[in-house]
N, C-alpha and C positions, 0 to 999 in steps of 0.2 A: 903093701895094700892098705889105704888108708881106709876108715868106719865108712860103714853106712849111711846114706844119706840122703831122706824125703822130703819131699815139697809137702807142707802142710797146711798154709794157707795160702791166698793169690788174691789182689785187688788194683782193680784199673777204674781209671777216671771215666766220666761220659768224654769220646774224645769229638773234636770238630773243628774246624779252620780257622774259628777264632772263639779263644774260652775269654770272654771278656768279664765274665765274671769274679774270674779267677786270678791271679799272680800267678807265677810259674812257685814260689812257697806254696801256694794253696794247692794247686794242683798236685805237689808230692805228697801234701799232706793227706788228701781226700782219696789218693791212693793207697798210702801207707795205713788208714786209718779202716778202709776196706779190708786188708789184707791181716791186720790184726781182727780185726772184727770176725773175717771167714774162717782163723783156726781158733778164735775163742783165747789169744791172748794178751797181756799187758804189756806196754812197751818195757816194761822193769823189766820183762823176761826176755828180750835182745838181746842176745851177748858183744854183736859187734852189726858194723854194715858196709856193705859194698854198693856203692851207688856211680849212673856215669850219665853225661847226654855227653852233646856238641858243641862247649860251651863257645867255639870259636864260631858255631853259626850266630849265635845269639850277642856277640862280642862282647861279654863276661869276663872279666878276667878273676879266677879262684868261686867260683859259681857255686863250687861245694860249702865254702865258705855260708854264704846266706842262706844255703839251702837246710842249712841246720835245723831252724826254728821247725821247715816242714817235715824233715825227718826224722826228729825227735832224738836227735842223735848227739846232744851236748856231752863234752866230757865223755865220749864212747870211745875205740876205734872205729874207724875208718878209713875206707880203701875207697879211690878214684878208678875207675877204666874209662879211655876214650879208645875206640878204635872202629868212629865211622860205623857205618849200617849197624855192624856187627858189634855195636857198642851191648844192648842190653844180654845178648846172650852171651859175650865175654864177662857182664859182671854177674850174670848166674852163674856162669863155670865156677869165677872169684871165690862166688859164697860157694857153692859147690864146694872147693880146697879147702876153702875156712874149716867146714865143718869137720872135710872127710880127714882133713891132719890132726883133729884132736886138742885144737884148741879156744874151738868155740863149738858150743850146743845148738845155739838156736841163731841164724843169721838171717837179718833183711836184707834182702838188694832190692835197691830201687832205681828205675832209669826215667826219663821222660824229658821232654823238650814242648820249647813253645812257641814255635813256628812263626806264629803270626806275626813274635817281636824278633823276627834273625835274618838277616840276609843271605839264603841257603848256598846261591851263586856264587855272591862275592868270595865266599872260603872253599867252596870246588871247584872254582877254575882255577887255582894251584895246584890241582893231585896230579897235572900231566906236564911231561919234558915243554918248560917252554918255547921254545924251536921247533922242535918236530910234532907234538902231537898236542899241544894245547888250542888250535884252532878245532879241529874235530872232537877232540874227547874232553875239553873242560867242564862237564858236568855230568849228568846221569843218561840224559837221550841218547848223544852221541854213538856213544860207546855202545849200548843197549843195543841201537839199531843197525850199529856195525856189524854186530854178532851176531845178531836173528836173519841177517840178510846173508852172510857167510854160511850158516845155517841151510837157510832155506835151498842157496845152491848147491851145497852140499846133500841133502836127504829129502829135498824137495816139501820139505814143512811149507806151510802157504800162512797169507793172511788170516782166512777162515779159522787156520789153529788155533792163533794165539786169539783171535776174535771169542771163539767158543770157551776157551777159560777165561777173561775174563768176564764174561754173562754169568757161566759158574759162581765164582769168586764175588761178584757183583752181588748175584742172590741169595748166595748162601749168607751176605752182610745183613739182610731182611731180619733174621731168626737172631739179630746181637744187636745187644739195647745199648750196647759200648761203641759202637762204630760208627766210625765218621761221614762214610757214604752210605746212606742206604737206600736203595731204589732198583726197581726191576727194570733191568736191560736182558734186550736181546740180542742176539750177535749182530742182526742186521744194524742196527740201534749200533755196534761198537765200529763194524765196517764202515758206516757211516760218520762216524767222530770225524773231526775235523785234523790233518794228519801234524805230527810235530817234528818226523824226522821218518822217512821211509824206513821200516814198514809201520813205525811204531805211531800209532793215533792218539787221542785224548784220551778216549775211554780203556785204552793199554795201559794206562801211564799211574802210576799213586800220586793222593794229592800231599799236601802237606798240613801236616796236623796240632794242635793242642792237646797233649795229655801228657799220662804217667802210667807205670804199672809199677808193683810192689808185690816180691816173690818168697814167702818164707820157711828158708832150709834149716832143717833140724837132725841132728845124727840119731839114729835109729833106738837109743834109748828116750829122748825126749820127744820124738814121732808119737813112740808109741803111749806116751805121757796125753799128747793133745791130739791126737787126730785118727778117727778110727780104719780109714782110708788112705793113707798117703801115696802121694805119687813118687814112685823109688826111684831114682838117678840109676839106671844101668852104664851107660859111657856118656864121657861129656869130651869132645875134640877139638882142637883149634887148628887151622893150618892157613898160615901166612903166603903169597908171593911177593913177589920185586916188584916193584913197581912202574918200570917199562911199558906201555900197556901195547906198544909194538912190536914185540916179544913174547904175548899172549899166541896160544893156539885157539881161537877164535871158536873151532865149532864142538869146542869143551869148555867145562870149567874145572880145570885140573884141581885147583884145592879141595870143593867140592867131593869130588871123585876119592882124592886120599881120605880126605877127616870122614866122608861114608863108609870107606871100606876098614878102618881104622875101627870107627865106632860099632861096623857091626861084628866086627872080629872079635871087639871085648863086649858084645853084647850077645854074644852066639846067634845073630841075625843072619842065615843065608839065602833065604829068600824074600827082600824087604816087602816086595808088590805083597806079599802075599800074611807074610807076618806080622806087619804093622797093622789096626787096627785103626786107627786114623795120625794124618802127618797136616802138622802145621809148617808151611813153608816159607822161609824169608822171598816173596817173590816180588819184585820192585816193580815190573811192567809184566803182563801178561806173554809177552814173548817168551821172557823167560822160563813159565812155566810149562812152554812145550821145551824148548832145549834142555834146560836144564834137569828133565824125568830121568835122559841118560845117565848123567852124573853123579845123580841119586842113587844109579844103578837099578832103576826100577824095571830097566827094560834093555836092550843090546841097543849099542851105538846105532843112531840113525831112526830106532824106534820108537820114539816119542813123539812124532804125530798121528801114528796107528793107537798109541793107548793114548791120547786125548779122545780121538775121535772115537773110540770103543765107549766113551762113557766110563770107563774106570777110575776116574778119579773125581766122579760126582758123589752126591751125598748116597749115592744109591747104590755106589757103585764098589768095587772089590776093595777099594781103597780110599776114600773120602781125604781130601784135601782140602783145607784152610775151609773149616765149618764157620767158621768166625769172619768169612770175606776176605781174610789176607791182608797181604800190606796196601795191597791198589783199591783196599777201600779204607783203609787207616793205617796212618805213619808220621807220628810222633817219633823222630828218627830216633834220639837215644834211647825209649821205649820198644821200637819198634817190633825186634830181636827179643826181647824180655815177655812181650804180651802173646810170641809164638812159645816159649815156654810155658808162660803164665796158660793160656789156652790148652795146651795140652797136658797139663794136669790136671785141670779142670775135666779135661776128658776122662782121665785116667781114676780122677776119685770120685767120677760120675756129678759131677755141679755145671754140666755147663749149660744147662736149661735148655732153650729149643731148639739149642742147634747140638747138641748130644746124641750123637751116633748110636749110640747102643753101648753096650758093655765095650771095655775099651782095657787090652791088657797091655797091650804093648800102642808106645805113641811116638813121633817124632819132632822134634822141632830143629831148626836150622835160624844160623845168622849170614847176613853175607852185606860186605862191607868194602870199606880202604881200595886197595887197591886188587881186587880181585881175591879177598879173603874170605875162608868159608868157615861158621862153627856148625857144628851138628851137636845133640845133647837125644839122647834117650830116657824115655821113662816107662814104669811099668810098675803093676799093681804087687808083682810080686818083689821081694827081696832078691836083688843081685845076687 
């Protein structure tokens, strides 16, 4: 059993489609420089850093390299994680390890990406067999629409579903000063979008973004040094598949399903709907976030277009989902994963200003990535 280990400060950039103000250095910095600032301290007091984007979207090569000056990370260690969507929540797990092995106190991770200067395509239409399955699944739609449509005939989920959480997810963006889209939609407004792969529409779909987030873990004697709140790590999971994507079972996401039941097994979580207090969700297209409630275990196979349509997982509702708008209003891909942690500590040490649920004991965040890879990470006010 490795230490304790709290999130005690969090800082993210204004994110948006093109930070031209910015370098991608600036940007890590303006996040790093927030997150120091949120627990009140010096970069002297870093003991090491885990930081990760895309660098092959952006075609970088050693990206970490230059990235130095905005991470303030000369002559430190430092650890790289790339692994796709699920990049920023693999390099909190990182710092997560750092801390909880006992050889570092206080760890930054930082992720972010800058969209504007990368060609997102050109490096995802290699993630599939080229022969069999790189005409249909060479990118993010593809695939997305294969399986909400597998879906749909399966448990009869409609349009309308995934329509209704993204209006959610959409507005809930309104209340976060950090978000890349923010504007009031309504479902007819997403039915309406203009389509880009059956069933999946514009207003389904996340855009691509400029930012960073910066997340900092501290083992539970220096937690309680700087921060009177922290957010505790209860389980943090990873679970990999093959990468086949023809060989997927279509109306799951099997990783998903393990790294949830995983995590709430070392979290004592058995009823998540109802135990969680709010969950930030790695959701790329709002399809997703009907199918994928299953998976979560939020509800029995097939039941996840009864609990969208219940309203349960509005800000109002039993369970409040991606208060922050989610990733289909911001996604800074190597960030992505990192600012659903980041947010839901925020939750948890009560800072996330208007879009702050209420008291918040128990929180969830999730990554989802590569080739159908899923992270989940737990936090909560109290000590594991």
């Amino acid at each position: 059993m490795g230490r304790r280990v709290g999130i005690i400060g969090v800082g993210q950039t204004h994110h948006a489609s093109q930070r031209l103000d910015a370098s991608g250095v600036e940007l890590i910095s303006e996040a790093v420089s927030r997150a120091l600032d949120d627990a009140g301290l010096s970069m002297r007091q870093v003991d090491a850093f885990v930081i990760g984007n895309m660098d092959h979207f952006e075609n970088i090569n050693y990206v970490d390299m230059w990235a130095t000056d905005g991470l303030g990370s000369s002559m430190s260690p430092v650890l790289k994680c790339t692994t796709g969507g699920t990049t920023g929540n693999t390099v909190a797990a990182a710092a997560y390890y750092h801390v909880a092995s006992g050889f570092f106190d206080v760890v930054l991770a930082v992720g972010w990406e800058k969209n504007s200067e990368s060609d997102t395509q050109a490096a995802i239409a290699t993630c599939a067999n080229p022969v069999l399955e790189r005409d249909a699944f060479a990118g993010a739609i593809g695939p997305l629409a294969t399986e909400y449509s597998m879906y749909m005939k399966a448990y009869g989920a409609t349009e309308e579903d995934a329509a209704i959480v993204a209006a959610r997810d959409r507005n809930n963006a309104l209340n976060n000063p950090y978000a890349h889209n923010r504007m009031h939609v309504t479902v007819q407004d997403v039915l309406n979008s203009p389509m880009l792969a059956y069933p999946i529409k514009f207003l389904d779909m996340c855009p691509r973004s400029d930012g960073a987030c910066a997340v900092l873990f501290a083992s539970e004697q220096a937690a309680g040094k700087h921060c009177d709140r922290p957010a505790w790590i209860h389980a943090s999971v990873v679970r990999h598949d093959f990468s086949y994507l023809g060989d997927l079972e279509w109306t799951r996401l099997y990783t998903l399903e393990t790294a949830s039941a995983a995590a709430y097994r070392y979290a004592g979580i058995t009823d998540p709907l109802k135990q969680f207090d709010v969950a930030e969700l790695y959701l790329p297209a709002s399809t997703c976030a009907v199918k994928w409630m299953d998976s979560l275990l939020f509800c029995e196979r097939g039941g996840a277009p009864g609990l969208v349509r219940s309203g349960a997982t509005h800000m109002d509702g039993v369970l409040p989902v991606n208060p922050s708008g989610g990733v289909i209003s911001t996604n800074p891909i190597g960030a992505t994963a990192m600012i659903r942690v980041g947010e839901a500590a925020w939750q948890v040490m009560g800072r996330a200003g208007d879009r702050q649920v209420g008291r918040v004991r128990k929180a969830l965040a999730t990554g989802y990535g590569g080739c159908a890879w899923s992270n989940v990470m737990i936090l909560g006010e109290d000590l594991p």
